[in-house]
C-alpha positions as CSV (number, residue, x, y, z in Angstrom):
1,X,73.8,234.0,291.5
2,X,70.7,232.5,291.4
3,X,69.5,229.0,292.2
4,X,68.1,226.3,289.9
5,X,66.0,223.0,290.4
6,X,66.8,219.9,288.9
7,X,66.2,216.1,288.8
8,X,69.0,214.0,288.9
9,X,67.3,211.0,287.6
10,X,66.2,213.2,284.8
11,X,69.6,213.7,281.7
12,X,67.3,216.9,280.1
13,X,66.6,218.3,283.7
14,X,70.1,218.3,284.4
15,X,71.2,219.8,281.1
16,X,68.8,222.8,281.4
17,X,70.0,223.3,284.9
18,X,73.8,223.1,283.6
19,X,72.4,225.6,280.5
20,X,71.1,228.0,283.2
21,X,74.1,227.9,286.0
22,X,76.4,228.5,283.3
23,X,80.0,227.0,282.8
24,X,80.9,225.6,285.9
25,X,83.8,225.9,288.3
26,X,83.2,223.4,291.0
27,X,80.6,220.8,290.7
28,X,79.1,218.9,293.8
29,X,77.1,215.1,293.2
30,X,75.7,215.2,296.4
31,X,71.8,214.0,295.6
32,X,71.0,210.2,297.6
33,X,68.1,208.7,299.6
34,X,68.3,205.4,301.9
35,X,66.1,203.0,302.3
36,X,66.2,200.5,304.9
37,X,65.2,196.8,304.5
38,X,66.6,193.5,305.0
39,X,68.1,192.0,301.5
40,X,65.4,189.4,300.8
41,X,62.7,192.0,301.8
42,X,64.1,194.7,299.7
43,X,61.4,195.5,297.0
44,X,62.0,196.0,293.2
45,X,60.6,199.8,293.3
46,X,63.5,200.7,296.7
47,X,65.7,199.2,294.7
48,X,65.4,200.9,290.9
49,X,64.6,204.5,292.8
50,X,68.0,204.4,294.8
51,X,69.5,203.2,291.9
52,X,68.1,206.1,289.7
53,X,69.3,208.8,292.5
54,X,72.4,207.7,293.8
55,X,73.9,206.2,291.1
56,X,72.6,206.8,288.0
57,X,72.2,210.6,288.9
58,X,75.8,211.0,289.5
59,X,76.6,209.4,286.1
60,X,73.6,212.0,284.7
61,X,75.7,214.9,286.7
62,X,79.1,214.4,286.3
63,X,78.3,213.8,282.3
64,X,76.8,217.3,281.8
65,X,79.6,219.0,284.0
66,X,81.8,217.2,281.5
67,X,80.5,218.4,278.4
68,X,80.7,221.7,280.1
69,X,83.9,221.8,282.2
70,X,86.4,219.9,279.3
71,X,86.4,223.4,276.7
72,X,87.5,225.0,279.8
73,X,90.2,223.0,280.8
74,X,89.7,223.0,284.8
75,X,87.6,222.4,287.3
76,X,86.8,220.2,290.0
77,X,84.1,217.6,290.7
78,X,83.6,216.2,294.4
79,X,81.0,213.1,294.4
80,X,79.3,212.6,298.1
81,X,80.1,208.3,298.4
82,X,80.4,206.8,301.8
83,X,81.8,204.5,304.2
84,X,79.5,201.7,302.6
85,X,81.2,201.7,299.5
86,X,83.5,199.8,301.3
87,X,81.5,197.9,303.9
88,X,78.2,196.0,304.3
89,X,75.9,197.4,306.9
90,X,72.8,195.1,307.2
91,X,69.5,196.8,305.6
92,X,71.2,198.6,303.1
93,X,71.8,197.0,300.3
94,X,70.8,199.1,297.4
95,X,72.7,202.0,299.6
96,X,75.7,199.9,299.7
97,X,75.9,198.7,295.7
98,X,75.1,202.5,294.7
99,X,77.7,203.8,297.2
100,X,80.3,201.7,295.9
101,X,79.4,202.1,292.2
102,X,80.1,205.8,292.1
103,X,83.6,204.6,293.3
104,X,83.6,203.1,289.6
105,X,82.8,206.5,288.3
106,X,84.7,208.5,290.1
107,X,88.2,206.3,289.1
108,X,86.9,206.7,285.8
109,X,86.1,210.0,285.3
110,X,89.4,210.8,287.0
111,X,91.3,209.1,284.5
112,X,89.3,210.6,281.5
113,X,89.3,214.3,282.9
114,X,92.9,214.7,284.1
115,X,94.1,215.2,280.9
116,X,91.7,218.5,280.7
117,X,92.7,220.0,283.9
118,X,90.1,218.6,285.6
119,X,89.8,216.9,289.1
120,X,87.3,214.2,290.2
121,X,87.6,213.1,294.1
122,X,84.9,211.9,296.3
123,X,84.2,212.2,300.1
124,X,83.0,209.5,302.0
125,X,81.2,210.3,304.8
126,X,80.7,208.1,307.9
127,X,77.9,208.7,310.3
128,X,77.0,212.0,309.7
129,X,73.4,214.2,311.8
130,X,71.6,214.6,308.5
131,X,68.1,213.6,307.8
132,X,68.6,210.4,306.2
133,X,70.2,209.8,310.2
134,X,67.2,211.7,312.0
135,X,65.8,207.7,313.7
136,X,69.2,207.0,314.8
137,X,70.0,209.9,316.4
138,X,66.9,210.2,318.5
139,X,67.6,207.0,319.7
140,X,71.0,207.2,322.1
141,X,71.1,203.9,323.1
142,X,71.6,203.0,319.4
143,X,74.1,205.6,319.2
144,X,76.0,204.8,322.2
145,X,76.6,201.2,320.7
146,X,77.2,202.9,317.0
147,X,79.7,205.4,318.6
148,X,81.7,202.8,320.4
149,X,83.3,202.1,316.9
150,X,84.1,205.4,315.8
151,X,87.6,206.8,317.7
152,X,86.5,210.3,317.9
153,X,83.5,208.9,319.7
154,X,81.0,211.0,318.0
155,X,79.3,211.3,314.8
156,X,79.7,214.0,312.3
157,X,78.3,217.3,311.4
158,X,77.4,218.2,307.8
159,X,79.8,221.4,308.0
160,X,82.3,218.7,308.7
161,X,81.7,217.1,305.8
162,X,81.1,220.6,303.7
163,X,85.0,221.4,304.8
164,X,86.1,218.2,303.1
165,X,84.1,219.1,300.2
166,X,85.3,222.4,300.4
167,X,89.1,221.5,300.7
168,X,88.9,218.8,297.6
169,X,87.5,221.9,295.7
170,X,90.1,224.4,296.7
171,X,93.4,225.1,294.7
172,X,95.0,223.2,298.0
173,X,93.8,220.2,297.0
174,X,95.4,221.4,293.4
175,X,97.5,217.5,293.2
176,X,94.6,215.4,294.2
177,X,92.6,213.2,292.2
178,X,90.9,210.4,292.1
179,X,90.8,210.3,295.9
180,X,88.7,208.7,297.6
181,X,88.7,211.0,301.5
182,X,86.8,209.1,304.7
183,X,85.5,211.7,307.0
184,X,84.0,209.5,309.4
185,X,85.9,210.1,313.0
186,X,88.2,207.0,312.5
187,X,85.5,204.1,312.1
188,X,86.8,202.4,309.0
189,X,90.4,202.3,310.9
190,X,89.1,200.5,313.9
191,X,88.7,196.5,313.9
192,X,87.4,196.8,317.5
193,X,85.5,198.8,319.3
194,X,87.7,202.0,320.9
195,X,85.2,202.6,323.8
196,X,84.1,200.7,326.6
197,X,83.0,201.7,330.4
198,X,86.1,201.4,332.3
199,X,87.5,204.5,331.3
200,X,85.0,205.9,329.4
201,X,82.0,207.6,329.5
202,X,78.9,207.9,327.0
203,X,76.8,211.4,327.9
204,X,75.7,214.2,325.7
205,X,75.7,211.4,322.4
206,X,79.5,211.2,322.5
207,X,81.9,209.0,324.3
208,X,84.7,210.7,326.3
209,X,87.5,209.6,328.2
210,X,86.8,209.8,332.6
């Protein structure tokens, strides 16, 4: 099967893509960008285009798999939201409020497509080695402190995150909807940091037990 571009911040560019792709089976929103800035510092253009990707797009997306997917009467829809649709991390804010309003859709779009065989779950990744993470990761002091936080004592790998997708997707996951599935290594379980020196170790950007 062939590929096909689209803009997510664009309703026509998704519909011809839709057009194109053909009914489909499984639809990923996965599109976002990040930009980082303190909240008073956070300009008006930041704002409107994280908005327009990460929020609005997903609305654009999962409304054209809609009109396609409810004739057939099945499907599934996974939406990529995050650990900061449930937390604040400073610089983010724009990230945060789009990341916790595709929570809104995604309970939503749940209740409206359940009665059409349809499924609509989200993943919410935690600290993940993509490219929106590239500065933090070269930086392992900043990860060492990061890491402390997370139980596994790692970050994530995008395959890790593409299983989750993958098992939301699957007929295994035939029951589940509306779910909402961390994959971040433990870090929204953990009030206090797991890791410390004593009897731990930070080496090779992961913490590990001496």
């Amino acid at each position: 099967m062939n590929g096909c571009v689209a803009d997510v911040t664009n309703p026509d560019s998704l519909e011809a893509a839709f057009d194109t792709a053909g009914v489909p089976g499984i639809v990923v929103a996965n599109a976002g960008i990040a930009r980082l800035a303190p909240l008073e510092q956070t300009s008006r253009n930041d704002w409107d285009q994280t908005i327009a990707v990460n929020l609005t797009g997903v609305f654009h997306t999962i409304q054209s798999a809609a009109r396609k997917m409810k004739p057939a009467r099945s499907g599934a829809i996974v939406i990529t939201a995050s650990t900061n649709s449930y937390d604040g991390e400073a610089n983010l804010t724009a990230y945060n409020a789009t990341k916790a309003g595709v929570l809104g859709i995604l309970h939503t779009a749940c209740n409206e497509m359940g009665p059409y065989g349809i499924r609509v779950n989200a993943v919410c990744p935690g600290m993940i080695q993509t490219r929106l993470t590239g500065d933090t990761y070269s930086d392992p002091s900043v990860l060492k402190e990061y890491f402390r936080n997370i139980p596994l004592g790692r970050g994530g790998l995008p395959e890790e995150v593409a299983q989750a997708v993958a098992f939301l997707a699957s007929d295994q996951a035939s029951y589940i909807t509306g779910a909402a599935l961390l994959v971040d290594g433990g870090q929204m379980a953990c009030k206090f940091a797991t890791w410390n020196e004593n009897d731990a170790m930070f080496q090779g950007n992961r913490w590990s037990l001496k």
